[in-house]
DORO-890391 format. One record per residue: residue number from 1; residue in one letter; chain; x, y, z of N, C-alpha, C in turn. Coordinates in nm, 3 decimals. Example, Ala and Ser with C-alpha at 12.3 -4.5 7.8 and 13.67 -1.06 7.14 Angstrom:
# residues 2
+-----+------+-----+---------+---------+---------+---------+---------+---------+---------+---------+---------+
: seq : type : mol :     nc1 :     nc2 :     nc3 :    cac1 :    cac2 :    cac3 :     cc1 :     cc2 :     cc3 :
+-----+------+-----+---------+---------+---------+---------+---------+---------+---------+---------+---------+
:   1 :    A :   A :   1.319 :  -0.569 :   0.780 :   1.230 :  -0.450 :   0.780 :   1.320 :  -0.330 :   0.780 :
:   2 :    S :   A :   1.285 :  -0.225 :   0.708 :   1.367 :  -0.106 :   0.714 :   1.290 :   0.003 :   0.787 :
+-----+------+-----+---------+---------+---------+---------+---------+---------+---------+---------+---------+
***
This chain:
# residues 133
+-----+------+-----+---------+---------+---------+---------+---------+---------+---------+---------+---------+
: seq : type : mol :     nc1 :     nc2 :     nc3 :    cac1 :    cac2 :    cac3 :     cc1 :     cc2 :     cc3 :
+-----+------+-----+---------+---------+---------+---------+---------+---------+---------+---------+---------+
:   1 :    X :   A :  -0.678 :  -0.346 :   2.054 :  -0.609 :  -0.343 :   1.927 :  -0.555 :  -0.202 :   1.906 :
:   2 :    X :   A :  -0.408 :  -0.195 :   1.867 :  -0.374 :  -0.071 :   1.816 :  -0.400 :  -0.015 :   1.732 :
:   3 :    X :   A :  -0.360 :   0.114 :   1.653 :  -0.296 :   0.157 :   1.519 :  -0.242 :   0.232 :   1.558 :
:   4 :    X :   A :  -0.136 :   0.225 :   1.417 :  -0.031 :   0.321 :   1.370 :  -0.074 :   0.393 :   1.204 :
:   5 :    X :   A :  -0.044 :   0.522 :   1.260 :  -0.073 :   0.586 :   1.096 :   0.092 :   0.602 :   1.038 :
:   6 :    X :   A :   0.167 :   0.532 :   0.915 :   0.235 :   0.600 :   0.901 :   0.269 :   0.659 :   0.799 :
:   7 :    X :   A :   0.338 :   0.764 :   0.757 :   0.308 :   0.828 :   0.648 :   0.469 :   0.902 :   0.585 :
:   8 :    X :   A :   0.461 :   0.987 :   0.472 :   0.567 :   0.999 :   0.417 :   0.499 :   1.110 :   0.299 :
:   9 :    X :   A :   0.591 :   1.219 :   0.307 :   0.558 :   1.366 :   0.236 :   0.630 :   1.326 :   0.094 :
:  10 :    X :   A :   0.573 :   1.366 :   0.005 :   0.624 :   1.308 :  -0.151 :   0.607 :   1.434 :  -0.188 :
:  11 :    X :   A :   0.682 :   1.510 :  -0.279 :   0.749 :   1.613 :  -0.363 :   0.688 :   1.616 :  -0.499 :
:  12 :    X :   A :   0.559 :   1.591 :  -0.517 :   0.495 :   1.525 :  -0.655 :   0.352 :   1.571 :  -0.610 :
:  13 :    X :   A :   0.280 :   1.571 :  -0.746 :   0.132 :   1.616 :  -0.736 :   0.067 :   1.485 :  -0.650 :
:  14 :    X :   A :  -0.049 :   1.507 :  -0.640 :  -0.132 :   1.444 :  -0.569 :  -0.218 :   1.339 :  -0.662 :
:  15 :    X :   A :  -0.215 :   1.375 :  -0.766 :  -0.305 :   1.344 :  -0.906 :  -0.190 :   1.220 :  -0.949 :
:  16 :    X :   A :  -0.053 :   1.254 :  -0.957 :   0.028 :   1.139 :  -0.978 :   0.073 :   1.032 :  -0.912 :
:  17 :    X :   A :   0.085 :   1.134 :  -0.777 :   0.117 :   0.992 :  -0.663 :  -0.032 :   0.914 :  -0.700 :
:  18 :    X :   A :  -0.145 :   0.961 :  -0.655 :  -0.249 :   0.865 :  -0.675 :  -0.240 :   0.744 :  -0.790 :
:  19 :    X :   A :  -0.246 :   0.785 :  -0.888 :  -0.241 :   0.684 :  -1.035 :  -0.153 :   0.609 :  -0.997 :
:  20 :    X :   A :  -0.061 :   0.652 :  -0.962 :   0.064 :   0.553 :  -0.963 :   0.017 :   0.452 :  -0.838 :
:  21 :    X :   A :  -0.004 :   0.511 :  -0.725 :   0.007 :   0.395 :  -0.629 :  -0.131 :   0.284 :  -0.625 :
:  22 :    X :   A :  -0.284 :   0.363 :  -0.710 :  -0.344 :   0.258 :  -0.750 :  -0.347 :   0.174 :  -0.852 :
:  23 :    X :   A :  -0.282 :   0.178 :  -0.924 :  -0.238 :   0.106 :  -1.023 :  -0.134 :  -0.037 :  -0.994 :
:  24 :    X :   A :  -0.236 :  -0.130 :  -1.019 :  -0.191 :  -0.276 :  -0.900 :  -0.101 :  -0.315 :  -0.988 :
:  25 :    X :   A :  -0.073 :  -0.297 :  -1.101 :   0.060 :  -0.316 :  -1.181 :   0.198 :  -0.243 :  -1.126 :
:  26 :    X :   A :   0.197 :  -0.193 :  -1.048 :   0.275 :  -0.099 :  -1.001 :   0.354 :  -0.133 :  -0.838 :
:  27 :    X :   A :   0.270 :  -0.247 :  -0.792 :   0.207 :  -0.291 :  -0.649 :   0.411 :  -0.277 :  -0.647 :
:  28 :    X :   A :   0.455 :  -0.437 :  -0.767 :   0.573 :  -0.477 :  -0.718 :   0.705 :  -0.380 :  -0.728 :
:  29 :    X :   A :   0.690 :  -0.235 :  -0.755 :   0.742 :  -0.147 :  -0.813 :   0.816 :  -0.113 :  -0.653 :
:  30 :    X :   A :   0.706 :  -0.078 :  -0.599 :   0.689 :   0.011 :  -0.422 :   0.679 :  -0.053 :  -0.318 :
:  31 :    X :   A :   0.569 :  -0.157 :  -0.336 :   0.533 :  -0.245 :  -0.227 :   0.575 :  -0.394 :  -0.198 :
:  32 :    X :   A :   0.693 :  -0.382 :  -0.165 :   0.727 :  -0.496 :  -0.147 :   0.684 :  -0.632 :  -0.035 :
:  33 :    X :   A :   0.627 :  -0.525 :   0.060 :   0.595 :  -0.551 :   0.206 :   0.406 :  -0.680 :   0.148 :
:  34 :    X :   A :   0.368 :  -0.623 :   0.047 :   0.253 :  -0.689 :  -0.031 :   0.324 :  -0.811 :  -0.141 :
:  35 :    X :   A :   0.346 :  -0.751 :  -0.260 :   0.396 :  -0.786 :  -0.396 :   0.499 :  -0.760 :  -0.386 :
:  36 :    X :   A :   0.621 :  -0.898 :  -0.392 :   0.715 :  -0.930 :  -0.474 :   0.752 :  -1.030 :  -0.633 :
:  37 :    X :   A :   0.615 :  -1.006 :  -0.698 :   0.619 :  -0.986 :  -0.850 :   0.485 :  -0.954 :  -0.876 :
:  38 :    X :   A :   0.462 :  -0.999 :  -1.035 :   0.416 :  -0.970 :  -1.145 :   0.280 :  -0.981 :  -1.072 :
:  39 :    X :   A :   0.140 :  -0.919 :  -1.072 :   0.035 :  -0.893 :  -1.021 :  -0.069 :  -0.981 :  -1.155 :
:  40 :    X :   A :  -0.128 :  -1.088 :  -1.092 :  -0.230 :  -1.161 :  -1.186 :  -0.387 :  -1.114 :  -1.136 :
:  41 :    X :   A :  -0.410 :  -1.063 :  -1.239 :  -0.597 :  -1.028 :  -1.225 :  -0.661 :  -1.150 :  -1.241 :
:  42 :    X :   A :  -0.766 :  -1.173 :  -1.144 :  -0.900 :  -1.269 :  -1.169 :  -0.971 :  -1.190 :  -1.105 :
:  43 :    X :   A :  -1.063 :  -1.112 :  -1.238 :  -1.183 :  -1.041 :  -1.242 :  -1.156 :  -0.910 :  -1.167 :
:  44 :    X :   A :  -1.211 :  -0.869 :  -1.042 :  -1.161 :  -0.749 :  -0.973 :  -1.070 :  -0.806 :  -0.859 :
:  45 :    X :   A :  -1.053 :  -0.906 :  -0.834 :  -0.962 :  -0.935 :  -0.741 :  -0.764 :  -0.918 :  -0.793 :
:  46 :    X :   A :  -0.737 :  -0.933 :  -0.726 :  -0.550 :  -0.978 :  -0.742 :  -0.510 :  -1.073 :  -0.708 :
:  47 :    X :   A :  -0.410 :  -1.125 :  -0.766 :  -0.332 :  -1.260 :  -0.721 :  -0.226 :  -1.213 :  -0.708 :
:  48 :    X :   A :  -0.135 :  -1.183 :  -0.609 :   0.015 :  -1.173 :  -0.567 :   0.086 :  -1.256 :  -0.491 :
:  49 :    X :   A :   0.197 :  -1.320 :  -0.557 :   0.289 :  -1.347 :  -0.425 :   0.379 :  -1.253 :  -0.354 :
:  50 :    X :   A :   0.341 :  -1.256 :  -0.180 :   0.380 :  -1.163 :  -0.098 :   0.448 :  -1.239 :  -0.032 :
:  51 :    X :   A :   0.549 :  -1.185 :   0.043 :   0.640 :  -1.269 :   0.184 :   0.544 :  -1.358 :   0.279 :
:  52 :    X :   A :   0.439 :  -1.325 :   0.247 :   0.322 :  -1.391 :   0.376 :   0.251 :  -1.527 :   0.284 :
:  53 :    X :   A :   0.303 :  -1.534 :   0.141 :   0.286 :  -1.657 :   0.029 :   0.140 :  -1.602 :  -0.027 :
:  54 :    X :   A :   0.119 :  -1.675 :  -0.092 :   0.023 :  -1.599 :  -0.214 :  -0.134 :  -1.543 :  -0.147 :
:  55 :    X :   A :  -0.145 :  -1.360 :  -0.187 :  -0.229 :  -1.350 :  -0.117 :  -0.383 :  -1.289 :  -0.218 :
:  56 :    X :   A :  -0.499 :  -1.265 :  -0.192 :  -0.542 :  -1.229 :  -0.258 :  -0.579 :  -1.068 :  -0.224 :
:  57 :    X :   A :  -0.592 :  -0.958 :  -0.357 :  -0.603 :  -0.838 :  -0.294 :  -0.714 :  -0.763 :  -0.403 :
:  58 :    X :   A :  -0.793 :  -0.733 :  -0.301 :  -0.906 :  -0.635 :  -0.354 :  -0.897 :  -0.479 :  -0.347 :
:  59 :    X :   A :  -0.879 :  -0.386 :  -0.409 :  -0.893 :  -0.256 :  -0.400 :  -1.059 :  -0.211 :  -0.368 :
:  60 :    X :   A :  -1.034 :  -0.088 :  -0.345 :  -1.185 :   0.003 :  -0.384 :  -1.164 :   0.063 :  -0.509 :
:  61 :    X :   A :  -1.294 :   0.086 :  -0.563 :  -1.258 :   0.153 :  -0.716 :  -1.225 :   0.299 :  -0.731 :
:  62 :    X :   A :  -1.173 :   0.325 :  -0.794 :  -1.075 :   0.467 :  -0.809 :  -1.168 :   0.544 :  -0.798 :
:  63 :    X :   A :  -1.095 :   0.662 :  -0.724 :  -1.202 :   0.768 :  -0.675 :  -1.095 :   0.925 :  -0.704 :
:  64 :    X :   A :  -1.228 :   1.017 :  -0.704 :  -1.109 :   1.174 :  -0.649 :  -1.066 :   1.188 :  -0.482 :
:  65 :    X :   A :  -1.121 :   1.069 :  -0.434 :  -1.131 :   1.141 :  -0.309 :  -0.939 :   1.108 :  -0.259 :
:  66 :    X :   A :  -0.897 :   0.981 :  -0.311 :  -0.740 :   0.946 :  -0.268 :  -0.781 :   0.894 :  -0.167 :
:  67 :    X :   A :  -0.849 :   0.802 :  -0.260 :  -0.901 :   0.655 :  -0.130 :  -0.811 :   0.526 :  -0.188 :
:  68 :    X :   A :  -0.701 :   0.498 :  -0.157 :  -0.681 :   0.355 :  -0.218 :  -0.648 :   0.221 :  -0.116 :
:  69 :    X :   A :  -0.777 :   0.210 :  -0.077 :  -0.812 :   0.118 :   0.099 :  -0.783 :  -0.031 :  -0.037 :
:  70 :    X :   A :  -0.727 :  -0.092 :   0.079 :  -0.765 :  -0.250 :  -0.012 :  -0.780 :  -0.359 :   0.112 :
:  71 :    X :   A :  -0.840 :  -0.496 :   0.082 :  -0.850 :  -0.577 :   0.158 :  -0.725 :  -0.664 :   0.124 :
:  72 :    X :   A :  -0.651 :  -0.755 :   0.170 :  -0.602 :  -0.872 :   0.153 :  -0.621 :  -1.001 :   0.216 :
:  73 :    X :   A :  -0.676 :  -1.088 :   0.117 :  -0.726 :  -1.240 :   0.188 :  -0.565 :  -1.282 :   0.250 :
:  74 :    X :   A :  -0.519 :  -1.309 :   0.348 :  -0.398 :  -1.403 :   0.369 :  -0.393 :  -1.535 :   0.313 :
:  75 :    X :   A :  -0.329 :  -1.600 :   0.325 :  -0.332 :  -1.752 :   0.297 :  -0.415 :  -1.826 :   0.391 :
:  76 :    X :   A :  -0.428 :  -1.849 :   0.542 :  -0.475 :  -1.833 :   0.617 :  -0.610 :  -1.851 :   0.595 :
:  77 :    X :   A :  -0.648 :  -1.743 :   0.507 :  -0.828 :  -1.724 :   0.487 :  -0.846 :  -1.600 :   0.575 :
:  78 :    X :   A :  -0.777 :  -1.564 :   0.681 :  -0.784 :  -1.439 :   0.690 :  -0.825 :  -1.315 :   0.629 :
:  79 :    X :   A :  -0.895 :  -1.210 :   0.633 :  -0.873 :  -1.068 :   0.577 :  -0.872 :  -0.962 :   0.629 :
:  80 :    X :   A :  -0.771 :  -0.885 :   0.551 :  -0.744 :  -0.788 :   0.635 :  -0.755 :  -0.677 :   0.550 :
:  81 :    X :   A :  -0.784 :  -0.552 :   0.654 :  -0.851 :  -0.430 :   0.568 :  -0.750 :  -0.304 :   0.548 :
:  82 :    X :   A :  -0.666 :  -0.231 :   0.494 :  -0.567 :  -0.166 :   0.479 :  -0.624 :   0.013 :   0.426 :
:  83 :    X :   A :  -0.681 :   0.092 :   0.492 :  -0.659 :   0.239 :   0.458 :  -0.510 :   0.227 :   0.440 :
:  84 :    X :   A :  -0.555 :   0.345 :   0.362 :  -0.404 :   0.410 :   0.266 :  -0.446 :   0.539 :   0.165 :
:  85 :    X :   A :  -0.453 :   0.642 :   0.202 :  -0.526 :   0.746 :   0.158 :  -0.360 :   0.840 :   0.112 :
:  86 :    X :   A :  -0.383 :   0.893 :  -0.024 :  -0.334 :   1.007 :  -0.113 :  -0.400 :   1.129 :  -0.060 :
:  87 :    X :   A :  -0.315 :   1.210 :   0.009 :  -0.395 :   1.369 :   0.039 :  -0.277 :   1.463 :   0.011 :
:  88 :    X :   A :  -0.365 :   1.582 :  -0.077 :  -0.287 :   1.722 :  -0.078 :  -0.240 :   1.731 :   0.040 :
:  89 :    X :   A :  -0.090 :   1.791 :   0.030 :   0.017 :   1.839 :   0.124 :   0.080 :   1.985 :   0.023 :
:  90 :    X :   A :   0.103 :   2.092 :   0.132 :   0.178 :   2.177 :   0.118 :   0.295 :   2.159 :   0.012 :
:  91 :    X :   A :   0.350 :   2.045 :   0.064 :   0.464 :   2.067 :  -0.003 :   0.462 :   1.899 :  -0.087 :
:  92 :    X :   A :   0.332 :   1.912 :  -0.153 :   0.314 :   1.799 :  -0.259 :   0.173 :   1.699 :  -0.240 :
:  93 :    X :   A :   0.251 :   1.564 :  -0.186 :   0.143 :   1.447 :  -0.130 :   0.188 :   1.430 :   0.009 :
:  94 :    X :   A :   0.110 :   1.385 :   0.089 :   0.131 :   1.267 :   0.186 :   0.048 :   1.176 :   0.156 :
:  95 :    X :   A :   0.081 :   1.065 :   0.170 :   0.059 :   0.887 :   0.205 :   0.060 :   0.875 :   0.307 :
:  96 :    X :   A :  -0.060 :   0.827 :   0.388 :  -0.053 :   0.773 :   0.502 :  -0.154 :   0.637 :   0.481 :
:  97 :    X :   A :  -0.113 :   0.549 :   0.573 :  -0.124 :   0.407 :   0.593 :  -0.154 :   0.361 :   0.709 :
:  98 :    X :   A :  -0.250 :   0.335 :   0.767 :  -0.332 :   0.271 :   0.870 :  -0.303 :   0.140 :   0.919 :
:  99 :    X :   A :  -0.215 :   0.131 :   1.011 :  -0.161 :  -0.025 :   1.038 :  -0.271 :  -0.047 :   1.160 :
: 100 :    X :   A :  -0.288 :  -0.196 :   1.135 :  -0.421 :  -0.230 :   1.293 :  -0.283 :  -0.381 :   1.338 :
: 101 :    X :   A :  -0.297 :  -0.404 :   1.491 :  -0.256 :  -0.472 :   1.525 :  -0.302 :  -0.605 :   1.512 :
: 102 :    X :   A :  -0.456 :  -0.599 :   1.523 :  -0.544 :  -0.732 :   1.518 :  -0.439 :  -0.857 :   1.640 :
: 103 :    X :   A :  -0.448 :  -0.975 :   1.557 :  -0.396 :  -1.066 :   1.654 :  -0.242 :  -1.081 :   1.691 :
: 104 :    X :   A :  -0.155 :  -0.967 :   1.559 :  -0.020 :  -0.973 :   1.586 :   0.084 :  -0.946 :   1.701 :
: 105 :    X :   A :   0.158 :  -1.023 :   1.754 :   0.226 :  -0.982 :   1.843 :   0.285 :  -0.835 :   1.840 :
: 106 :    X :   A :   0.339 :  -0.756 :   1.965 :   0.417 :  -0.639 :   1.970 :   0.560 :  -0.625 :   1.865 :
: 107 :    X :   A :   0.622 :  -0.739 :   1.869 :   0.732 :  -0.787 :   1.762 :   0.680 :  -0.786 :   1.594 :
: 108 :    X :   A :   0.538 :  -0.867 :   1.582 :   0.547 :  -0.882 :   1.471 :   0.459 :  -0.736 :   1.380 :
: 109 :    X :   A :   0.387 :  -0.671 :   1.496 :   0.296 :  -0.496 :   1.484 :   0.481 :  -0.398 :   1.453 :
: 110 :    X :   A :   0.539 :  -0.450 :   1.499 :   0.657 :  -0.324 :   1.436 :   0.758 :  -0.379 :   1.338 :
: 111 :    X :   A :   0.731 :  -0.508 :   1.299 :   0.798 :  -0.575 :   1.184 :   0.729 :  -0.493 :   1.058 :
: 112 :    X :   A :   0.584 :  -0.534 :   1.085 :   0.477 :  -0.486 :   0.996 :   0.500 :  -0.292 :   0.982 :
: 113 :    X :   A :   0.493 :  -0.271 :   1.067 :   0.500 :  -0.086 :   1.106 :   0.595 :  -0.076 :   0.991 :
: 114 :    X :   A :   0.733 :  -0.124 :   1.007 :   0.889 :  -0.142 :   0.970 :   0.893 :  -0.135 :   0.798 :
: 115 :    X :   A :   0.781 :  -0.270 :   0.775 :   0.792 :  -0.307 :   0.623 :   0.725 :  -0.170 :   0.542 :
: 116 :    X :   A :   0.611 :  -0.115 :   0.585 :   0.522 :  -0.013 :   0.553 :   0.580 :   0.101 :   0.545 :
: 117 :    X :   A :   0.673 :   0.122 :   0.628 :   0.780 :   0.248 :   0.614 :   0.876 :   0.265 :   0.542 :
: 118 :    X :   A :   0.926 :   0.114 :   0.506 :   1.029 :   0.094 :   0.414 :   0.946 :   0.146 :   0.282 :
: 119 :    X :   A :   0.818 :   0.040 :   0.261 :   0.790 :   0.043 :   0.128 :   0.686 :   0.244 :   0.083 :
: 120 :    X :   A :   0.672 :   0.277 :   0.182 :   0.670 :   0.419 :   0.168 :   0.745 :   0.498 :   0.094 :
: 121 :    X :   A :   0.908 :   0.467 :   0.180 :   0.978 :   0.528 :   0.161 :   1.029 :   0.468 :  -0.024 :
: 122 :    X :   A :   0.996 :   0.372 :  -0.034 :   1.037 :   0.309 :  -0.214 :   0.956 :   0.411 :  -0.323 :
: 123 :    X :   A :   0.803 :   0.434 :  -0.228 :   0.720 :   0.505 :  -0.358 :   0.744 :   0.631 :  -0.365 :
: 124 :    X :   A :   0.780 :   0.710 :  -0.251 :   0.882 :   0.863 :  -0.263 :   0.969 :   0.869 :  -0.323 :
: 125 :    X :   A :   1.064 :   0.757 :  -0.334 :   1.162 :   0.752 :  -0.405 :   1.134 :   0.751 :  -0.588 :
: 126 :    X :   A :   1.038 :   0.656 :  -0.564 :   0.995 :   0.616 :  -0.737 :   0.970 :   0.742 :  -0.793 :
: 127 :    X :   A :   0.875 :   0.815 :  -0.716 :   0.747 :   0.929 :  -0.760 :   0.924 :   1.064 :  -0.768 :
: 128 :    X :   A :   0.975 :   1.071 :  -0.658 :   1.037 :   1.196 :  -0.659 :   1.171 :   1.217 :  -0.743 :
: 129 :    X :   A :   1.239 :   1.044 :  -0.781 :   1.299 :   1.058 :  -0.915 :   1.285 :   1.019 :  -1.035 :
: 130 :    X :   A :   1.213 :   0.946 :  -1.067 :   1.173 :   0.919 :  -1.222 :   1.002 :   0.950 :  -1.218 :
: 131 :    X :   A :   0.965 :   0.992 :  -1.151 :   0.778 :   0.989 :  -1.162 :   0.718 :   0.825 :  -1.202 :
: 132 :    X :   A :   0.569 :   0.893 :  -1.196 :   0.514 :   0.752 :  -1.285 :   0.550 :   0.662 :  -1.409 :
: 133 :    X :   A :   0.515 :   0.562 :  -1.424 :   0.550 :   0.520 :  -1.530 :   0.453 :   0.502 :  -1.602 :
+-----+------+-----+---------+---------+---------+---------+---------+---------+---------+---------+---------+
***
């Protein structure tokens, strides 16, 4: 099994990127590659519909450390485990994101790589022109 770390330097405190990107209200803002809408809570879990059809998503609970790992049940029944850590950078934040290959083909490990980079690149964008909301 592989990984890929990939990541993306944000121009913004570390304290804001964080809030913002754990904040599962926010999921369909950045992450499209997860949530393409409105994020339904049951209890500590999530209900999203994602491109992969409705999935379920668990966070870890907010920390200083700029831990925001989450699991996602697939439809499937699958789960899958997602690092994604907020760390001080020189010149702001980096985000980096822990892709695992597990059973996915070489095609569908850089589809996935692909979506994660895109939606990176959405929350730099969010954070570095309008900030949080």
């Amino acid at each position: 099994m592989r990984s890929r770390h990939v990541s993306v330097v944000i121009d913004s405190a570390p304290e804001s990127v964080y809030d913002f990107a754990a904040e599962p209200d926010n999921l369909p803002r950045w992450a499209a590659g997860l949530a393409k809408s409105e994020v339904t809570r049951r209890g500590d879990e999530l209900l999203v519909e994602s491109p992969m059809g409705t999935v379920t998503v668990r966070f870890v609970p907010r920390n200083s450390f700029g831990v925001v790992d989450h699991e996602v049940r697939l439809p499937g029944g699958d789960t899958v485990f997602n690092p994604l850590r907020v760390l001080a950078h020189p010149d702001g934040t980096e985000v980096v994101f822990t892709i695992r290959q597990l059973a996915m083909s070489d095609d569908e490990f850089d589809r996935d790589t692909q979506m994660v980079e895109k939606d990176l690149a959405q929350l730099k964008s969010l954070m570095e022109s309008v900030g949080p909301a």
